[in-house]
N, C-alpha and C positions, 0 to 999 in steps of 0.2 A: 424536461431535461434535454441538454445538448451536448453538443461537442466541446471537450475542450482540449486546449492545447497547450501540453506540458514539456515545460524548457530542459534542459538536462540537468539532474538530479532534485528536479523540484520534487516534493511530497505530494502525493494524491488521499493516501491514507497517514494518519500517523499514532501512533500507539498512545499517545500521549493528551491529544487531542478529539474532545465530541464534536462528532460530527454527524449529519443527516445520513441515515443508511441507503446504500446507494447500490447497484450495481453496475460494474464501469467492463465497459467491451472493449480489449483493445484494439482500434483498426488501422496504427501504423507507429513502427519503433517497438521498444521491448519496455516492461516495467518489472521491476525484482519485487518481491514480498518479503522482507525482512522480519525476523526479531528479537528481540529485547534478550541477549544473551550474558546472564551476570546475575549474580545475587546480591543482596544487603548484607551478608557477613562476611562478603572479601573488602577488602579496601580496594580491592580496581574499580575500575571505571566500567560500567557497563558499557554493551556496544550492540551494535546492527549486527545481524548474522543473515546473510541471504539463504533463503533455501529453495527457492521457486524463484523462474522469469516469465512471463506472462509475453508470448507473441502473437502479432495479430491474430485475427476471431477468439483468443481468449477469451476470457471472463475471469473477476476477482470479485469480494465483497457478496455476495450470494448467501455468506451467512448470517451477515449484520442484518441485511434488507432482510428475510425473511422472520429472525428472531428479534426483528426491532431492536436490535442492539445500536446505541447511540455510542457506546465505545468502541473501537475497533480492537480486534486482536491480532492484528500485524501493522505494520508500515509497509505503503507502497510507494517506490519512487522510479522515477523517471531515467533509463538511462539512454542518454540522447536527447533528442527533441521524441515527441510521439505524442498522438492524439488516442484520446478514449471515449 
């Protein structure tokens, strides 16, 4: 595993999306953990709801990696440029 280097509002995690369970450190810029805020029996549009920002020496994803969950249960994105 390395570094990587995420543009401003790229996704690192996404609700939506299997992905390898990972755990990501932030070590510069901020990342938000968003989600999924909306049901199937409105007719809106579900949307992002941020509730957490992840500044450097955070950590995010700690629960996928360790339950081997290949689905995530939030989206995390990028606001700014920022490495994890």
């Amino acid at each position: 595993m390395g570094e990587q280097v995420l543009a401003p509002d790229e996704y690192v995690l996404s609700l939506h999306k299997l992905s390898s369970p990972k755990i990501y450190i932030v070590k510069k810029g901020s990342i938000e953990a968003c989600l999924n805020i909306g049901t199937q029996r409105t007719n809106k549009h579900d949307s992002l709801k941020t509730f957490k920002t992840f500044k450097p020496n955070m950590y995010f994803g700690a629960f996928e990696f360790f339950s081997h969950n290949f689905k995530p249960h939030l989206s995390a994105r990028s606001v700014g440029v920022s490495v994890v």
